[in-house]
FILONU-968309 format. One record per residue: x, y, z of N, C-alpha, C in turn. Coordinates in steps of 0.02 Angstrom, whole numbers, padded with zeros to 5 digits, always signed. Example, Ala and Ser with C-alpha at 12.3 -4.5 7.8 and 13.67 -1.06 7.14 Angstrom:
REM FILONU-968309
+00660-00284+00390+00615-00225+00390+00660-00165+00390 +00642-00112+00354+00684-00053+00357+00645+00002+00394 
REM end
This chain:
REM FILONU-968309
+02354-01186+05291+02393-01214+05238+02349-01223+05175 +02277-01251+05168+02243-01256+05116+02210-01216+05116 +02195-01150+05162+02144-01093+05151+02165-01035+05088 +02123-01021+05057+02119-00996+04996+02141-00904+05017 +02181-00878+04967+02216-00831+04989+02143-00780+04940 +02143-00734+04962+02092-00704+04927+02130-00609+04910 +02120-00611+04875+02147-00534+04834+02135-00457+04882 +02183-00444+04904+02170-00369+04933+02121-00317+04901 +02096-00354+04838+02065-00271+04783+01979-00297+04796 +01964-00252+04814+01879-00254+04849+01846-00272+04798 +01841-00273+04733+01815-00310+04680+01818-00379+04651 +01770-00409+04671+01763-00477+04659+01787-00495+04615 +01814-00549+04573+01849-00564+04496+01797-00580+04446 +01814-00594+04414+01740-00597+04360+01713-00680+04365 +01644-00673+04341+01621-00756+04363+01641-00789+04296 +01638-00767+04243+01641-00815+04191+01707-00746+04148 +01764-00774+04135+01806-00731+04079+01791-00735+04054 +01800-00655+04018+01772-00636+03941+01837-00644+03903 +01817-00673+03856+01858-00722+03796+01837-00678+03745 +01880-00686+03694+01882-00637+03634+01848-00678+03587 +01799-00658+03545+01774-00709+03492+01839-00692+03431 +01836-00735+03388+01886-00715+03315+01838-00685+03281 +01870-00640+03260+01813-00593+03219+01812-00609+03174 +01759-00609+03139+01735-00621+03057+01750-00599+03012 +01770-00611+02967+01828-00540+02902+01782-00538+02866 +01776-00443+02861+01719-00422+02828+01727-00439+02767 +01667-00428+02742+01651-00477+02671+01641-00393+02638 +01690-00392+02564+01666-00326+02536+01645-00367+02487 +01560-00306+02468+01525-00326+02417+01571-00299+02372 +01563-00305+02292+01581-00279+02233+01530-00200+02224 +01548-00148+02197+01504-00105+02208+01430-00096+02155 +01400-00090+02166+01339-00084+02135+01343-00034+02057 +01376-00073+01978+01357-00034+01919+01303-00029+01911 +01262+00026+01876+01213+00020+01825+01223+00033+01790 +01206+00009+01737+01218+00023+01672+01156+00045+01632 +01140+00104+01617+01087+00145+01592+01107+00136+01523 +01032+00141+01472+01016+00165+01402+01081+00232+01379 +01071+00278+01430+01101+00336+01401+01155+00345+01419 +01202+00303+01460+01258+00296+01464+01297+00258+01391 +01262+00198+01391+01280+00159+01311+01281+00198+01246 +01226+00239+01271+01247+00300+01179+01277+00350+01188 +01287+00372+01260+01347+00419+01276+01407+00393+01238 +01432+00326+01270+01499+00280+01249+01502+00272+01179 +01430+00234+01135+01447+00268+01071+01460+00305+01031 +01408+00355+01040+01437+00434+01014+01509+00449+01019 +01519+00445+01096+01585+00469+01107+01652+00398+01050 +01635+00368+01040+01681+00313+01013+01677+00322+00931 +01625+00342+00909+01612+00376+00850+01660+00425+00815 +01636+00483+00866+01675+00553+00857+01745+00528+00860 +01764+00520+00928+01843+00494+00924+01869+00472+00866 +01852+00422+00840+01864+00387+00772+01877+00422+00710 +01813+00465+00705+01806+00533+00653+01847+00556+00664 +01882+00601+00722+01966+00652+00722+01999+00611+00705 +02009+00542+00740+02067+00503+00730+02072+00493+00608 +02023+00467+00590+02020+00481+00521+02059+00543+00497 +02015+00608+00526+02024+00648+00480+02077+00678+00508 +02132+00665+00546+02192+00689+00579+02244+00638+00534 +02217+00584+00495+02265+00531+00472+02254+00563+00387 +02206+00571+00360+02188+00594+00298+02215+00677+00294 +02220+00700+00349+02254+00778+00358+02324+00747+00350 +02374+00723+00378+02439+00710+00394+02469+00681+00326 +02413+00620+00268+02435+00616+00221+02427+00671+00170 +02380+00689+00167+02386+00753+00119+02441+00810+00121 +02468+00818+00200+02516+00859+00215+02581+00831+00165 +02597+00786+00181+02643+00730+00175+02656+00729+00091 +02576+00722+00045+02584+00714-00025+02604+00794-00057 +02581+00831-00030+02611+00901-00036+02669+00922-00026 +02702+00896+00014+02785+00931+00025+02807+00868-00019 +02806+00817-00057+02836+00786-00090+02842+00808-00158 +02763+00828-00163+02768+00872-00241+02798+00933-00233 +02787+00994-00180+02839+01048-00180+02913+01055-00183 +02923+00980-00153+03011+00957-00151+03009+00943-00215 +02997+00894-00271+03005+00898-00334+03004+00952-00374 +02958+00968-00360+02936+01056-00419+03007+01100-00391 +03032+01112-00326+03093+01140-00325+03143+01098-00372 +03175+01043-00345+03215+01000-00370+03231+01015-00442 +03174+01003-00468+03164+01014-00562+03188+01081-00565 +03164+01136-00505+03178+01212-00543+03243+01214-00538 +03273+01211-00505+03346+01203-00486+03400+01169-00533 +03371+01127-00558+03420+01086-00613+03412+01131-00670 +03380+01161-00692+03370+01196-00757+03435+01255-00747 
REM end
């Protein structure tokens, strides 16, 4: 009645259960910039130039602009005569 029933499977049970630890949530670093000399005058240069088209694409567009206003007049005038 109190004798201990013992398992048909020929392998002993384990002495101590293995328990799951909680795992640790990986820690992400941030990634490693450098920031080099010749990267910084890369970015200038390049911010330079940009600027320069952007100008002379705005100084192109008005000149376009002051020209068909005077060609539209100079017609206009020929036309009324």
């Amino acid at each position: 009645m109190f004798l201990p029933k013992y398992p048909d499977s020929p392998t002993p049970p384990p002495v101590h259960p293995h328990t799951v630890a909680d795992p640790v949530p990986a820690r992400r670093s941030a990634p490693q910039i450098s920031v080099t000399t010749g990267a910084v005058v890369a970015v200038l240069v390049g911010g330079v130039v940009l600027t320069a088209l952007l100008a002379a694409v705005a100084v192109s567009a008005i000149s376009v602009a002051v020209c068909a206003v005077v060609i539209r007049s100079m017609l206009r005038d020929q036309r009324h005569r």
